[in-house]
C-alpha positions as CSV (number, residue, x, y, z in Angstrom):
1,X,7.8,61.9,139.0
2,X,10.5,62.3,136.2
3,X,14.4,63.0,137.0
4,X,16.6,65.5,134.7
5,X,20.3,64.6,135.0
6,X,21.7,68.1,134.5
7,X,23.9,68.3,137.5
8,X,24.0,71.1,140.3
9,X,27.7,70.6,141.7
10,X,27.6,69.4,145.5
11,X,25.5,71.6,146.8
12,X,21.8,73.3,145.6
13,X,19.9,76.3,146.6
14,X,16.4,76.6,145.1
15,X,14.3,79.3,144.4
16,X,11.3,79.6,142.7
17,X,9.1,82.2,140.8
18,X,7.1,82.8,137.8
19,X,10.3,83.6,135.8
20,X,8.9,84.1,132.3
21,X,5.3,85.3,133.2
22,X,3.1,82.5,132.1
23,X,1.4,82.2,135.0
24,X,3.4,79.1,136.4
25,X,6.2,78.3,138.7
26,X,9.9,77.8,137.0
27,X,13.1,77.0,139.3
28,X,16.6,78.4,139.3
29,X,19.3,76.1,141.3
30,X,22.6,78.0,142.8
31,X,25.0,75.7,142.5
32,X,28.4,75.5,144.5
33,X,30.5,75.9,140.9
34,X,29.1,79.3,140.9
35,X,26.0,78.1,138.1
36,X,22.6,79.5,138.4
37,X,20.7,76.4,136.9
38,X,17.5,77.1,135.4
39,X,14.3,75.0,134.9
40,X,11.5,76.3,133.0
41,X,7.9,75.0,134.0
42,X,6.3,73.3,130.6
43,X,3.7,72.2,132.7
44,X,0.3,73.4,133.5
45,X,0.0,75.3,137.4
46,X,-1.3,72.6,139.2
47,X,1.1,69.5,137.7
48,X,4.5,71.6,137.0
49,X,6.6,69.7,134.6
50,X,10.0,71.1,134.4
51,X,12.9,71.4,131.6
52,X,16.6,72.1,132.1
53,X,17.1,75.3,130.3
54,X,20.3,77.0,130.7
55,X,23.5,76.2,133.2
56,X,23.7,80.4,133.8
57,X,20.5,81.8,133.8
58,X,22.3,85.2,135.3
59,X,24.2,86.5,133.1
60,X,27.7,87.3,133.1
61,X,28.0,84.6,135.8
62,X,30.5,82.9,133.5
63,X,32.9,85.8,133.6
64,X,33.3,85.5,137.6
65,X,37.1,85.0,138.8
66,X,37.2,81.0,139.5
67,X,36.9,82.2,143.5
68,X,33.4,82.7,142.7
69,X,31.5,79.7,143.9
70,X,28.3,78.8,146.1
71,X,25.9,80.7,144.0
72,X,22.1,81.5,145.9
73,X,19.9,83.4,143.9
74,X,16.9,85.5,145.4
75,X,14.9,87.4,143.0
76,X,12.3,90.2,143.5
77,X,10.4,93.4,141.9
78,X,13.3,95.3,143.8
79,X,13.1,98.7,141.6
80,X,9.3,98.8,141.3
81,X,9.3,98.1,137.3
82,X,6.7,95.3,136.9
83,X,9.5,92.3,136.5
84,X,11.9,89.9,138.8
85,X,15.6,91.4,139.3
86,X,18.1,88.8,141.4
87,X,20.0,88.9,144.4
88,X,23.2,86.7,144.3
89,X,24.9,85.3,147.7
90,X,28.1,83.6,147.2
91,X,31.2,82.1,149.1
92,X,34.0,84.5,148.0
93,X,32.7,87.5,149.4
94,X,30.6,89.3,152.1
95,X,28.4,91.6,149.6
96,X,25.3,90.7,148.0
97,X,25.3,91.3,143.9
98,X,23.0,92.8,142.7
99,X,21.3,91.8,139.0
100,X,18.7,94.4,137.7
101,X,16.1,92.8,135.3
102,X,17.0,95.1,132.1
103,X,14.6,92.9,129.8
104,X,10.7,92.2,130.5
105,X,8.6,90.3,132.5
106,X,8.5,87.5,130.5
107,X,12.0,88.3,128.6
108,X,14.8,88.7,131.2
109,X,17.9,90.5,130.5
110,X,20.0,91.2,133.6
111,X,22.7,93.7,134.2
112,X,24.8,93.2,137.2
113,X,24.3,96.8,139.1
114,X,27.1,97.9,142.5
115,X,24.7,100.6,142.9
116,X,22.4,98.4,144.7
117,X,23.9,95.3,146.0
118,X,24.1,94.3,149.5
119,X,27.1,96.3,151.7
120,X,29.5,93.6,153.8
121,X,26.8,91.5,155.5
122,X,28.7,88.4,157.7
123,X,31.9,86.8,156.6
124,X,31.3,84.6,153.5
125,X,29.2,82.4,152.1
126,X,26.1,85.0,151.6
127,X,22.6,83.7,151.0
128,X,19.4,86.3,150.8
129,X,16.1,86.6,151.5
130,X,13.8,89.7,151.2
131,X,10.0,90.6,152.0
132,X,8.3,93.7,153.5
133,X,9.5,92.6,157.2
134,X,7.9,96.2,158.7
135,X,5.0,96.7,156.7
136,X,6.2,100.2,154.9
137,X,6.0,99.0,151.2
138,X,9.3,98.0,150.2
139,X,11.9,94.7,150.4
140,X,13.9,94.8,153.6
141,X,16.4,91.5,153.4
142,X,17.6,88.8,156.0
143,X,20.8,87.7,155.0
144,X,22.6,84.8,156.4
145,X,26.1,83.2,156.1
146,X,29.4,81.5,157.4
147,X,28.6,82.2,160.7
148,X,25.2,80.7,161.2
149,X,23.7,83.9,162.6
150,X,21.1,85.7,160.5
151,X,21.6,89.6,159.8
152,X,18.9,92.3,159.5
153,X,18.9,94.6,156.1
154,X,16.5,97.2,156.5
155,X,15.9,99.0,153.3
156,X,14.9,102.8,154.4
157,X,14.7,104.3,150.4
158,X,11.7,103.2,149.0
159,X,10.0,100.6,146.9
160,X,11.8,101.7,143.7
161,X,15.6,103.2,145.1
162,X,16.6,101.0,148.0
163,X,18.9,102.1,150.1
164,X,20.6,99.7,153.2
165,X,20.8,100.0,156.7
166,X,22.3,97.4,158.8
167,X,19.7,96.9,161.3
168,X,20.7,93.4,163.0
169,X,23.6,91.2,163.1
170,X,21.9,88.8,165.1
171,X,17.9,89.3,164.2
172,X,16.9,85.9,165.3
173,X,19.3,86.0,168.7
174,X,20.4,82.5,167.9
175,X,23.6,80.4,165.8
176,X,22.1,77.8,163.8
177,X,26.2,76.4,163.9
178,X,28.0,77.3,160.6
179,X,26.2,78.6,157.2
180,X,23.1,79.9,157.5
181,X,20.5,80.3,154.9
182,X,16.8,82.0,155.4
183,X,13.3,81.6,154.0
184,X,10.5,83.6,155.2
185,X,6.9,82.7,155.1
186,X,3.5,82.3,156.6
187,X,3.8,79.0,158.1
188,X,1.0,79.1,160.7
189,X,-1.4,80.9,158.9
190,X,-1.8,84.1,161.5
191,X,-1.0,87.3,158.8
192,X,2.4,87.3,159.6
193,X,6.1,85.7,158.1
194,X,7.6,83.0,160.3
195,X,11.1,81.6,159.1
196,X,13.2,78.6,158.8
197,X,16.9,78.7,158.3
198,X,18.9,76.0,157.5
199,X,22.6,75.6,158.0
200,X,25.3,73.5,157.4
201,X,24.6,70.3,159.5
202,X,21.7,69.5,156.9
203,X,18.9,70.8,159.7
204,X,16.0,73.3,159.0
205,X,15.4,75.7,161.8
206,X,12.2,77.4,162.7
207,X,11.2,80.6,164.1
208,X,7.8,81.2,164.8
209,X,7.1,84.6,164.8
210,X,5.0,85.9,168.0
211,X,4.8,89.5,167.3
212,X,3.0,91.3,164.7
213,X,3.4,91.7,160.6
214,X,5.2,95.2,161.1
215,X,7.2,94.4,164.5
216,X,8.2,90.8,164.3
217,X,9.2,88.7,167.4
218,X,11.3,85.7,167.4
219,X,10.6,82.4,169.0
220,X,12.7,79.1,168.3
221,X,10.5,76.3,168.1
222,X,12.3,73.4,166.4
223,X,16.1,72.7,165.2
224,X,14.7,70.0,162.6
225,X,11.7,71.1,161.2
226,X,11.2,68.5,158.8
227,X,12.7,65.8,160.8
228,X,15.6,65.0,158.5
229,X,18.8,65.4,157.4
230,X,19.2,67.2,154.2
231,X,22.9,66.3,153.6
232,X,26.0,68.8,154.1
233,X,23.8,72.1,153.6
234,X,20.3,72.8,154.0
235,X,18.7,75.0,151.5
236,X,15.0,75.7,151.9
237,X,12.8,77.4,149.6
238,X,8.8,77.4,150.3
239,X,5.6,78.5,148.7
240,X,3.0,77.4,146.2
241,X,4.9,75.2,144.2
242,X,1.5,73.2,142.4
243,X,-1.0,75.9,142.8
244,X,-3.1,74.0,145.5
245,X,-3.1,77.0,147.8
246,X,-1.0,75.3,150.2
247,X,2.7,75.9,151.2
248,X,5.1,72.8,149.8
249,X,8.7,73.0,150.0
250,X,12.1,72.7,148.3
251,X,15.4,71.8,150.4
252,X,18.3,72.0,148.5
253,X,21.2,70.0,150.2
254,X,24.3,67.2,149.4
255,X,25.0,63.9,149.0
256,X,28.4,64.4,150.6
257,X,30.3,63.7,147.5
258,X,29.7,65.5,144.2
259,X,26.6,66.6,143.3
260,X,23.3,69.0,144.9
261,X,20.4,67.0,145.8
262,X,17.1,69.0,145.9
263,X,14.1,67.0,148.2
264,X,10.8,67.9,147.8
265,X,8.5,68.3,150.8
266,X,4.6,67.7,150.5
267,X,2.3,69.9,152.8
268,X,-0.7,67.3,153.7
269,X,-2.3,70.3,155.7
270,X,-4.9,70.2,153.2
271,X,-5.9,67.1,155.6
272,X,-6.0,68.7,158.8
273,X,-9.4,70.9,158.3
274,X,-11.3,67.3,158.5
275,X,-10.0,66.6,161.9
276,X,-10.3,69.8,163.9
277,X,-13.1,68.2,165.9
278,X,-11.1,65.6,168.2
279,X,-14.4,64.0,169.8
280,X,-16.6,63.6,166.5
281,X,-14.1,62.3,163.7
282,X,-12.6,59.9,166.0
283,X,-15.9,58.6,166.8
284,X,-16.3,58.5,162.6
285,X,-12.9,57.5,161.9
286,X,-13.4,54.4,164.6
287,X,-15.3,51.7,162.2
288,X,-15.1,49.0,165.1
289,X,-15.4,51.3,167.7
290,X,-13.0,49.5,169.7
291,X,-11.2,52.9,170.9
292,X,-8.4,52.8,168.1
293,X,-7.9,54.1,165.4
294,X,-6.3,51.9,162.4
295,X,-4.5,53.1,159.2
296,X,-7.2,51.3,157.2
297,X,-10.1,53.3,159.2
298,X,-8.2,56.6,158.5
299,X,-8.0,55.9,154.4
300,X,-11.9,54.7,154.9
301,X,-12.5,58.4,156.5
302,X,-10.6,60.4,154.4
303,X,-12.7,58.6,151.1
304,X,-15.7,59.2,152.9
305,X,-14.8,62.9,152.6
306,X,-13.9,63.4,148.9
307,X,-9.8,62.9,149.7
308,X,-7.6,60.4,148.3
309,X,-4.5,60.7,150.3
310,X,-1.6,58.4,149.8
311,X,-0.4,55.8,151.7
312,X,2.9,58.4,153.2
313,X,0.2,61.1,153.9
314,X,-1.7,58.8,155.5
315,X,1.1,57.1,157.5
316,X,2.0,60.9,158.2
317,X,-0.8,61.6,159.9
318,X,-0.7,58.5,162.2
319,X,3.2,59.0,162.9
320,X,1.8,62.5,164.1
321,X,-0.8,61.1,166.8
322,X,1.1,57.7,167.2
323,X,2.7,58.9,170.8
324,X,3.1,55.0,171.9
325,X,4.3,54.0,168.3
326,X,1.8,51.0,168.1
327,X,0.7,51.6,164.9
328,X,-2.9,52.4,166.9
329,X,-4.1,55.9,167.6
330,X,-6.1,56.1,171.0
331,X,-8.5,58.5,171.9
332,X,-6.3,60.2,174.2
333,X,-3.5,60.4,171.6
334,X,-5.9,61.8,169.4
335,X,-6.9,64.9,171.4
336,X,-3.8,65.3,173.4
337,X,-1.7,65.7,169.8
338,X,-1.6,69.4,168.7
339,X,1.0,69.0,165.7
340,X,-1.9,68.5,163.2
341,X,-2.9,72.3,163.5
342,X,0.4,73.4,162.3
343,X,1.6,73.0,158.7
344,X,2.8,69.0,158.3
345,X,5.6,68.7,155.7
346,X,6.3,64.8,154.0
347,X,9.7,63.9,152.3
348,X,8.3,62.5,148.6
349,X,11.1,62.5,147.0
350,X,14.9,63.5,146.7
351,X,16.8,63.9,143.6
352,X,20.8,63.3,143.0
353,X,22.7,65.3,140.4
354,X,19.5,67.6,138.8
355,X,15.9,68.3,139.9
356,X,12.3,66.7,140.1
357,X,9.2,67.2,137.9
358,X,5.9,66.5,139.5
C-alpha cells in the first residue's frame, strides 16, 4: 500500500465513481474545511493506484462564505445525460446543493444549479445518498444529518427533471445519536439495497432490509457493523472498489485532532463459498482429525482450493467461528456459526492526513 500526504482537514467522507470514464474507480474526499479532495485512479481496475489531483474538484467550492464547511459529495446521472452530476451536504445549512455536470463524461465541468438541490432536509450537517429506492426509474435520496435520524426524498418527476417530495423524516424509525450519514447497497446479496449509517460516535449502523426492492422494510441488526471505532465521525462509502466483484468498503472518520482518516475495509466473502457445507470441509479442513480446527489447517485448505488468503483473512475467519476464543474451532462452533453467510468486512489499513493506494 502507498500513502499520499495531501490532507483532508479532521474529518473525511469518501465517495467513489468512475469520475473521468476510463473504466476505473477514482475518489473524491469531503473534507470538514469545505474541500472536495480528488484522487484520480492511474491504476489498472483490479490494483487501483491513486494520485492527488485537485483540493476542489467542484467547482466554485472556493467561493463559499467561510460558514461553509463539512463538505460530502454524492454524485449521480441525476438529469439523464450520460455523465455524473454531484450532490453536496454540508454543516452550514439544511439544503442539499446541487452541481449539474455541464462538461462530459470523461471532462467534468459543473455548474452549481438551486433549481434542483435538496429543499430543508434535517437541521445541519447534510450528507446524501440516492438510488432507485421504489423501483420507478429515477434517484430518490436518503439524507441524513445533525440529528442522527435518516430522512426520506422521494423524487416523483422523472429520471431527467426531479422534483422532491419529503416522504420520511424518520425512514429507518431509529436515532443513530448525533450526525448521521447513509450508504445504500446490496449487502446480503437478495436483489435488494440494505444500508449502513454511520454517525458521530465513530460506529457504522446496519439496516437489513426485509421487504422487497420497490417497498423496503427496515430491520436494525447491528450498531457496529465493522466492529470498530472509526474516530469522531463515521463516513462509509461501499462498492466495487478493485473490480473483484465483491463489495469492499471505505469509512471516512478522525483522529480526534486535525486531520480525516479514511480506513479501508476488505470483504473476504470471496472465502465463504468454500465453506457452505459445515459437515464436509470441516472433515477436509481437520488434517489431524482431532475435532479442531487450527489456523495452519485453514491456510492448508484454502491452498488446496486455488486461494491464497492472508494471514488477517485467515485469522478473520477463525475470530468468526472462535465462540470460546481458544484459538481452536470445534465442530459445533463450526456449524452453529452463521456470520460466514453474510458479507465479512477486515480493517487493512487506515490512513492519517490523505488516502490509500492499493
Amino acid at each position: 500500500m502507498a500513502y499520499y500526504s495531501e490532507g483532508t482537514r479532521k474529518y473525511a467522507v469518501p465517495f467513489c465513481a468512475d469520475m473521468d470514464n476510463d473504466g476505473d474507480m477514482d475518489c473524491i474526499i469531503g473534507a470538514e474545511d469545505g474541500s472536495t479532495y480528488y484522487y484520480e485512479n492511474h491504476g489498472p481496475s483490479k490494483s487501483p493506484a491513486f494520485n492527488f489531483s485537485t483540493r476542489y474538484y467542484i467547482e466554485g467550492l472556493s467561493t463559499l462564505p467561510s460558514s461553509f464547511h463539512n463538505a460530502a459529495p454524492f454524485c449521480a446521472d441525476f438529469d439523464n445525460d450520460g455523465d455524473l452530476d454531484c450532490m453536496l451536504g454540508h454543516y452550514s445549512g439544511s439544503t442539499i446543493y446541487y452541481y449539474e455536470n455541464t462538461g462530459s463524461a470523461s471532462e467534468s465541468a459543473f455548474t452549481k444549479n438551486d433549481n434542483y438541490m435538496l429543499p430543508e432536509a434535517t437541521s445541519r450537517n447534510t450528507k446524501v445518498w440516492c438510488g432507485d429506492m421504489d423501483e420507478d426509474g429515477d434517484l430518490d435520496c436518503l439524507v441524513g444529518g445533525g440529528d442522527g435520524k435518516v430522512w426520506y426524498m422521494e423524487n416523483t418527476g422523472s429520471a431527467s427533471v426531479m422534483e422532491w417530495s419529503r416522504e420520511s423524516t424518520d425512514y429507518f424509525d431509529y436515532d443513530v445519536g448525533e450526525n448521521s450519514i447513509p450508504w445504500c447497497i446490496d449487502m446480503d446479496s437478495d436483489g435488494d439495497v440494505d444500508c449502513l449509517v454511520g454517525a458521530a460516535s465513530g460506529y457504522v449502523f446496519y439496516f437489513e432490509n426485509v421487504g422487497s426492492a420497490s417497498s423496503a422494510s427496515w430491520e436494525s441488526h447491528s450498531t457496529d457493523f465493522f466492529d470498530y471505532d472509526f474516530g469522531a465521525q463515521a463516513s462509509p462509502w461501499c462498492g466495487d472498489l478493485t473490480d473483484d466483484g465483491e463489495i469492499d468498503c471505505l469509512i471516512g472518520g478522525s483522529d480526534g485532532s486535525n486531520y480525516g482518516i479514511v480506513f479501508y475495509m476488505e470483504n473476504i466473502k470471496i472465502l465463504a463459498p468454500l465453506l457452505s457445507d459445515w459437515d464436509t470441509s470441516f472433515s477436509e479442513i481437520d488434517d489431524d482429525e482431532d475435532g479442531f480446527i487450527s489456523i495452519s489447517e485453514l491456510a492448508s485448505f484454502f491452498r488446496s482450493k486455488g486461494k491464497d488468503p492472508t494471514t488477517a483473512e485467515l485469522q478473520a475467519v477463525m475470530d468468526a467461528d472462535d465462540v470460546n476464543d481458544d484459538s481452536m474451532v470445534s465442530k459445533e462452533e463450526w456449524r452453529n456459526t452463521l456470520r460466514r453467510q453474510r458479507t465479512k468486512f477486515i480493517m487493512v489499513q487506515g490512513l492519517h492526513h490523505g488516502f490509500l493506494g492499493f
